[in-house]
N, C-alpha and C positions, 0 to 999 in steps of 0.2 A: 440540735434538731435538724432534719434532711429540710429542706429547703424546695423538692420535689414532690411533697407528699401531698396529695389532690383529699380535703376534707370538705364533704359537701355538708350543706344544710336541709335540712329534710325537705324543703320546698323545692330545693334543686333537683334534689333526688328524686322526689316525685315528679319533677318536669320532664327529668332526663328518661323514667322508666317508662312515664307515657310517652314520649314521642318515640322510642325504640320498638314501642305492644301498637299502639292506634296509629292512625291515618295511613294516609298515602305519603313515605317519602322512600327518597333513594338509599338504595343500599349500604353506597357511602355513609351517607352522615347516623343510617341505624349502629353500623359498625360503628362507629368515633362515639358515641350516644353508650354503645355497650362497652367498650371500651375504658371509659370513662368512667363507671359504674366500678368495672369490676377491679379501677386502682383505688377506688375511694375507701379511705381509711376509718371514718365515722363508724364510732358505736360494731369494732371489728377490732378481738383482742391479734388475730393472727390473719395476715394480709395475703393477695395470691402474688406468687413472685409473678417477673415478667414472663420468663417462660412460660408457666404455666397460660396466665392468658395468651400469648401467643395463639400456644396449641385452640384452647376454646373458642377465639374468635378467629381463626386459619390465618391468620395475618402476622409479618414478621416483628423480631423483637422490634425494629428501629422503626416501625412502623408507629408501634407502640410510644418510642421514644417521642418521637414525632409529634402523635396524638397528643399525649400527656404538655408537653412543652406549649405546642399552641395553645391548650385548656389553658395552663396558667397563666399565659400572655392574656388572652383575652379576658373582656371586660364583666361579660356577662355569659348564662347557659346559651342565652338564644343569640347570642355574636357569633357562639362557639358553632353552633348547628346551623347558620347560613352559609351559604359557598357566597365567597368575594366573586363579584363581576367582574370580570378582564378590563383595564385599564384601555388597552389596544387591542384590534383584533391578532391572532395569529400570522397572518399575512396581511400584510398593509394592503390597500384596494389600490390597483393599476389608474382606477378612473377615478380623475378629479370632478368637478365641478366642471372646469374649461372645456376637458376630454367631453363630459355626458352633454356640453350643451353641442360642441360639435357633431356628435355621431346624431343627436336629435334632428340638430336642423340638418344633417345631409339625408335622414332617412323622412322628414317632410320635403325635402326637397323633389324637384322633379329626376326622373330617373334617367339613367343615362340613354342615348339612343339607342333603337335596338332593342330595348326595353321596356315593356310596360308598365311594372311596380319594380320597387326596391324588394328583393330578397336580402334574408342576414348575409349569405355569402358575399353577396354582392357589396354590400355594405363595409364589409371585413376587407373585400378583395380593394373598394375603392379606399378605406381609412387605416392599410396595412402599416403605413410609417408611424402611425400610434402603438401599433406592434399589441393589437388586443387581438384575442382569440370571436372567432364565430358565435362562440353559447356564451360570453360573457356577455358581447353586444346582444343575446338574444335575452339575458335576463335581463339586461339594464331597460329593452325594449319592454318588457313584459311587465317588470315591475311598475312603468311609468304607463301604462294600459293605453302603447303606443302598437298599432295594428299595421301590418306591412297589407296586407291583404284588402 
C-alpha cells in the first residue's frame, strides 16, 4: 500500500471544504485546502492523477508534491492551514538597542550650533559612523513618537 495516499475523515473533509467555500482567507492556503481535497482517497473508487489537478488548481505538479508531503507531515487540518511565523526577520535590523538609545539621546540633545532643532538629515549627517540611512533614523524616531519639531 502507497505510503502517500491522503484519506480524510469526513470531519476533516468538511473542515477542509468550509474553509476553501467561507470566510476571508488568502488564496494561498484556499489553494493548499483544494488541493488537498481533490488528493483525498476516501469513499472514491477512481482517484484524480496529479496532472490532472494540476491543470484544475493552475499550480505545478511539484507544487502539488509539496502540498501533499507537508499535509502528511503535519499533525492536524488546522496545523496544515496556518502559515508558520518567521523565526527571524528577512533582514536582521542594523539598530540595536545601544544604536536606538544613541540616535535617541543625540536627537533630545541640544542641536549643533548654527541650528535651531535637530532635523533627520542632521541627525544622519552627525551619527554617519553608525552607517544608518536618513528614513531608518526617521522611523525609529516615529515609531518611539519622538518629534524633532
Amino acid at each position: 500500500m502507497e505510503t502517500n495516499v491522503i484519506i480524510l475523515c469526513d470531519e476533516d473533509r468538511k473542515a477542509l471544504e468550509a474553509f476553501a467555500k467561507n470566510g476571508v482567507h488568502s488564496a494561498h492556503l484556499i489553494t493548499r485546502a483544494r488541493v488537498i481535497l481533490a488528493l483525498d482517497r476516501s469513499n472514491k473508487k477512481d482517484h484524480l492523477r496529479i496532472t490532472r489537478i494540476s491543470d484544475q488548481v493552475n499550480i505545478s505538479r511539484q507544487a502539488i508534491y509539496n502540498i501533499r508531503d507537508e499535509f502528511l507531515a503535519s499533525a492536524s487540518v488546522e496545523e496544515f492551514l496556518v502559515r508558520k511565523k518567521r523565526e527571524t526577520p528577512p533582514v536582521p535590523t542594523k539598530i540595536t538597542g545601544e544604536t536606538e538609545a544613541l540616535i535617541i539621546a543625540t536627537a533630545c540633545s541640544k542641536p549643533p550650533e548654527g541650528y535651531a532643532k535637530w532635523s533627520v538629515r542632521l541627525l544622519a549627517n552627525r551619527l554617519v559612523e553608525l552607517n544608518i540611512s536618513y528614513p531608518t533614523i526617521h522611523r525609529l524616531l516615529k515609531k518611539r513618537n519622538i518629534s524633532l519639531i
